[in-house]
C-alpha positions as CSV (number, residue, x, y, z in Angstrom):
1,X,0.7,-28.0,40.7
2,X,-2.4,-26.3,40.8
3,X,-5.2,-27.7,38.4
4,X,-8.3,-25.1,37.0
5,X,-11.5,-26.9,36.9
6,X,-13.8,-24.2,36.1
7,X,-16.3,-23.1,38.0
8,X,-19.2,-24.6,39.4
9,X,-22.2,-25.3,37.7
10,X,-25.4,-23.9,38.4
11,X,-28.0,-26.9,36.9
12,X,-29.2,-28.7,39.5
13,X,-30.8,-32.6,38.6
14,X,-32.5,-34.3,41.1
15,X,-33.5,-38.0,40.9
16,X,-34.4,-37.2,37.1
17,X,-36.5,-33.8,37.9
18,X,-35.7,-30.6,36.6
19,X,-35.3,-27.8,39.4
20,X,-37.5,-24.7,38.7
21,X,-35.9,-22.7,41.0
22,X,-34.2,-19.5,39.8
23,X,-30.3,-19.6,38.9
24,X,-28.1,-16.6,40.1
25,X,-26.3,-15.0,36.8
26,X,-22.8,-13.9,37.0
27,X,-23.7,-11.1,38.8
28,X,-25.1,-13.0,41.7
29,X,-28.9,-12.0,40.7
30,X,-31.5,-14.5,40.4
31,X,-32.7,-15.3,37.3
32,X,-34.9,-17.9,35.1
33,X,-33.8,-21.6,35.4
34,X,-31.4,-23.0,32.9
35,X,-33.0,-25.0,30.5
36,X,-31.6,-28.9,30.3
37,X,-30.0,-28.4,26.8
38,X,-28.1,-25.7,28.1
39,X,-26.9,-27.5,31.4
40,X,-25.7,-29.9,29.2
41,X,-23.8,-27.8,26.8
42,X,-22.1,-26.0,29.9
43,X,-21.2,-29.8,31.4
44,X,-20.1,-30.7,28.6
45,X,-17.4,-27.7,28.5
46,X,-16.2,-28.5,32.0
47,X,-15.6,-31.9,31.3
48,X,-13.6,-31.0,28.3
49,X,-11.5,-27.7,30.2
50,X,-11.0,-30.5,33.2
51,X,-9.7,-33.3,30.7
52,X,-7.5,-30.4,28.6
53,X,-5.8,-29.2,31.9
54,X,-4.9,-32.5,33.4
55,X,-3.4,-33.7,29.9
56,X,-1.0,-30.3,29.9
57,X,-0.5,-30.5,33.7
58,X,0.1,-34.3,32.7
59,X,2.6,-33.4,30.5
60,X,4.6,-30.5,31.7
61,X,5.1,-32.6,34.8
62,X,6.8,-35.5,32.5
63,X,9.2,-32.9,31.2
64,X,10.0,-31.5,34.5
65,X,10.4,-35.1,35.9
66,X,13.1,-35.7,32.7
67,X,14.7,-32.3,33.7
68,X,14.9,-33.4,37.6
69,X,16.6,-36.6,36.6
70,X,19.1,-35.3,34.7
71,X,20.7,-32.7,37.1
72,X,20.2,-35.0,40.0
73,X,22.1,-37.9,38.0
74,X,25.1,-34.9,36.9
75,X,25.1,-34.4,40.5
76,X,25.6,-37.9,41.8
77,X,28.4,-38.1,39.3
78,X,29.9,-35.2,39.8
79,X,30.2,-35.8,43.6
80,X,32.8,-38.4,43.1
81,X,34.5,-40.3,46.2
82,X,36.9,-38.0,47.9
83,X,40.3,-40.5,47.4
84,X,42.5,-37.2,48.9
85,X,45.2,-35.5,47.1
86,X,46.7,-36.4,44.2
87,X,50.6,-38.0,43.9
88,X,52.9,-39.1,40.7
89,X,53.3,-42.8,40.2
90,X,56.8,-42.1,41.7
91,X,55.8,-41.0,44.6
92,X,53.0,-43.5,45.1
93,X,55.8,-46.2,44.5
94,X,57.7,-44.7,47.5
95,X,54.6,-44.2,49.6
96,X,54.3,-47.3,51.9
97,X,57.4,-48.9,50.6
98,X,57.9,-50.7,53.5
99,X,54.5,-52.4,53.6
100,X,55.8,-55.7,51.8
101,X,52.1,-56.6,50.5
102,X,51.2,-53.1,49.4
103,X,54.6,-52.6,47.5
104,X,53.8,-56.2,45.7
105,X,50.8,-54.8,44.7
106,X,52.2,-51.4,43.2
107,X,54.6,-53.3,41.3
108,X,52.0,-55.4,39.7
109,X,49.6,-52.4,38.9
110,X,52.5,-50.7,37.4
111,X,54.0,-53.7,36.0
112,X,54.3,-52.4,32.8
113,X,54.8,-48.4,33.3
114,X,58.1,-46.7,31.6
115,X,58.3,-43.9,35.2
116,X,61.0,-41.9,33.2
117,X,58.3,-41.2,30.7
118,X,55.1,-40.3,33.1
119,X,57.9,-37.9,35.4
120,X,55.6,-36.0,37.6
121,X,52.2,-36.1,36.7
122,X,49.7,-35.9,38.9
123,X,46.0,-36.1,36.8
124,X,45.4,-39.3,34.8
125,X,44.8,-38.6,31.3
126,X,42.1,-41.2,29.4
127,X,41.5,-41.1,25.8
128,X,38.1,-43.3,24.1
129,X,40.0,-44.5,21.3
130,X,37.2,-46.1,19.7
131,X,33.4,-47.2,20.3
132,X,31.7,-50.4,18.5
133,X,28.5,-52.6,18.3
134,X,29.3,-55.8,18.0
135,X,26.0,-58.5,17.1
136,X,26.4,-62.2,16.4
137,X,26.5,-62.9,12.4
138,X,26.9,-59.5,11.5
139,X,30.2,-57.1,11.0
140,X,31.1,-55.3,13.8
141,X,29.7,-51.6,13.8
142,X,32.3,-49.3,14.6
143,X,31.0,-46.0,15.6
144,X,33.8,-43.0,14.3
145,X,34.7,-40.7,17.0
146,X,33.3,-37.4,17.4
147,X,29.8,-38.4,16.9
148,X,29.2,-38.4,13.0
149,X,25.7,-38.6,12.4
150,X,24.2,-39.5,9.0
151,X,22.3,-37.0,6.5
152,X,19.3,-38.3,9.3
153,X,20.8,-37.2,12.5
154,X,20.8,-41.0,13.1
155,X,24.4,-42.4,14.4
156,X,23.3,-46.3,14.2
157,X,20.5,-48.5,13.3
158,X,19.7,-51.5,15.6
159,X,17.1,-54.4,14.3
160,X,14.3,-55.1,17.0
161,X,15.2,-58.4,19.2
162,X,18.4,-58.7,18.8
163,X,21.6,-59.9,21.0
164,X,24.5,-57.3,21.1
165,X,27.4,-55.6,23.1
166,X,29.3,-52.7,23.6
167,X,32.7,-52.6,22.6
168,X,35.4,-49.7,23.2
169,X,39.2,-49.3,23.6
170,X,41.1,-46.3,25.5
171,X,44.3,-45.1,26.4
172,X,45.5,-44.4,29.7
173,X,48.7,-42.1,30.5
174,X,50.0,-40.0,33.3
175,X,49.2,-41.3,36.3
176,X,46.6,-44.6,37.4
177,X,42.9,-43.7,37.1
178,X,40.9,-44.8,39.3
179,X,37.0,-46.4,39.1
180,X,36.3,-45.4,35.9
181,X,33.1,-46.0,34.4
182,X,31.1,-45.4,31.8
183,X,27.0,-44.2,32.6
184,X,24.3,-44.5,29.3
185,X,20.8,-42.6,29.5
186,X,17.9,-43.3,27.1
187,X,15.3,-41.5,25.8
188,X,12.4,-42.3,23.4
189,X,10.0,-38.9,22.9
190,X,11.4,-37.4,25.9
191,X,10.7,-40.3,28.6
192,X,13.7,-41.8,30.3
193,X,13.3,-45.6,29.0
194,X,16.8,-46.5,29.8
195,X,20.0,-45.7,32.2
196,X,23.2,-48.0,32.5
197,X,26.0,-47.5,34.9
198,X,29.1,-49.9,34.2
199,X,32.2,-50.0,36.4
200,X,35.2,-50.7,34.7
201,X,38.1,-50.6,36.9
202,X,41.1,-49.0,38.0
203,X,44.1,-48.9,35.5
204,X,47.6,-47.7,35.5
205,X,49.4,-46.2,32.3
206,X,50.8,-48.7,29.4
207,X,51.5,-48.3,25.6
208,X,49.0,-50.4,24.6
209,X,45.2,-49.6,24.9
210,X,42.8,-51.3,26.8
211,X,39.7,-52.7,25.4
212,X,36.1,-53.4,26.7
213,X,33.1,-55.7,25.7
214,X,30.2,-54.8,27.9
215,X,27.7,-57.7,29.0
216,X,25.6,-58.6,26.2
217,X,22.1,-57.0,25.8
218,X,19.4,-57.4,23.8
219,X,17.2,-54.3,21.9
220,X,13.4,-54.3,22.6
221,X,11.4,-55.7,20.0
222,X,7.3,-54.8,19.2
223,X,5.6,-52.0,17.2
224,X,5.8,-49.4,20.2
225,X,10.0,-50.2,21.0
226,X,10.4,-49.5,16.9
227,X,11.4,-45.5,16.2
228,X,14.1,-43.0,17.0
229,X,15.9,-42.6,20.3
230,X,18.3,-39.9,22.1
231,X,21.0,-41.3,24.5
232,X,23.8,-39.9,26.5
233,X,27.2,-41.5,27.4
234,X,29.5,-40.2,29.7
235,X,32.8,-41.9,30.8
236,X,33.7,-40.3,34.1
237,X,35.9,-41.6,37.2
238,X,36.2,-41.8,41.0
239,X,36.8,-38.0,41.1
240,X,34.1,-37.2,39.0
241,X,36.2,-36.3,36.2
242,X,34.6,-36.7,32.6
243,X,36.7,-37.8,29.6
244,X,34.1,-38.1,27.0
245,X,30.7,-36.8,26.8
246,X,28.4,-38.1,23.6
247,X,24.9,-37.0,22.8
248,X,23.8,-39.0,19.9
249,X,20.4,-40.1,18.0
250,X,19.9,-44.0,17.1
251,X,17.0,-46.5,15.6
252,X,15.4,-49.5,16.4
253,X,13.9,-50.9,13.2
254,X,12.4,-54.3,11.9
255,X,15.7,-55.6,10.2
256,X,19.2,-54.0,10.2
257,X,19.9,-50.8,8.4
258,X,21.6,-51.5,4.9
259,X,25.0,-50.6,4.5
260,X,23.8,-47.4,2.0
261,X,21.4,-45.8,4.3
């Protein structure tokens, strides 16, 4: 990125003295020398067009940066790992049947899978049954699914400095999914201040949902971590296949958000 610094100056200051030659005008002729007052007025103008342009340039390169993350972090995810074509549980359960420790394993994966109700299937279906914040002391937060922001555009409130995890419980049906995870992106005006990638597993179909705590965390605390934040969560597998997408709005304030606000 090219930066415009103006063009050069025609004062000239040596060791204190004042140059009396003549100064070429902007038609190239020659004509009386610049007084210092006004050499200073037109330094005084560069400095400021140089400062101007470096603080845009400055900026548009930021929100290029946040733009370049972003597709090349869809595109990692997207990519997946290439685990070849997809079979039904039946047939996986036949495949390698007479390796004794493979067919061990298959049983115990799908230990608890009713085959006459997945038949055929071939793609894994996931379902985020629910998402919550859970913080020592404090009722758990539970965060309704889709995203209902309040009146604000705020999802959640978080207080400054303190010890929490993520909690969440889905469904799995169909077939086994394999190396989900789930990836979380931060923002605070527009900077990336944040990005989380948590494997969760492979899991095979049951009734009963699964449920989550992620490692504990704790929020930033201080006068500049305070204020409103974007985030993204994605929940996404081996194949690169998303099951929830979430763009959402939260804050970090001094104490935790009432229960009217």
């Amino acid at each position: 990125m090219s930066l415009a610094v103006g063009a050069p100056s025609t004062c000239s200051k040596d060791m204190g003295l004042e140059d009396s030659s003549e100064a070429p005008d902007k038609n190239g002729l020659l004509g009386p020398p610049k007084s210092a007052e006004l050499c200073e007025e037109e330094e005084e103008r560069e400095r400021s067009t140089i400062s101007r342009t470096m603080s845009e340039a400055s900026l548009y390169a930021t929100e290029d940066e946040h733009d370049d993350d972003d597709d090349e972090e869809d595109e990692e995810e997207g990519k997946g790992i290439d685990l070849g074509p997809q079979v039904s549980l039946k047939d996986q359960l036949e495949k390698d049947k007479d390796d004794e420790s493979l067919r061990r394993w298959k049983e115990q994966l799908l230990a608890s899978v009713d085959l006459n109700s997945v038949g055929e299937n071939l793609e894994p279906e996931v379902q985020i049954l629910s998402l919550s914040i859970i913080s020592a002391g404090r009722p758990d937060m539970v965060l309704p699914l889709p995203v209902v922001p309040n009146s604000k555009g705020v999802w959640f409130t978080l207080k400054e400095g303190s010890a929490y995890r993520l909690k969440f419980s889905f469904s799995v049906s169909n077939n086994i999914v394999s190396g989900l995870r789930y990836t979380n992106t931060v923002w605070k005006t527009g900077v990336k201040v944040d990005s989380t990638k948590e494997m969760l597993g492979t899991f095979s179909p049951q009734v009963e949902p699964y449920i989550y705590e992620a490692p504990e965390d704790t929020t930033p605390s201080g006068i500049f971590a305070r204020g409103s934040y974007s985030a993204r969560t994605r929940f996404v597998d081996d194949d690169g296949k998303c099951y929830l997408e979430i763009n959402y709005a939260f804050d970090i304030r001094k104490e935790w958000a009432s229960a009217a606000s």
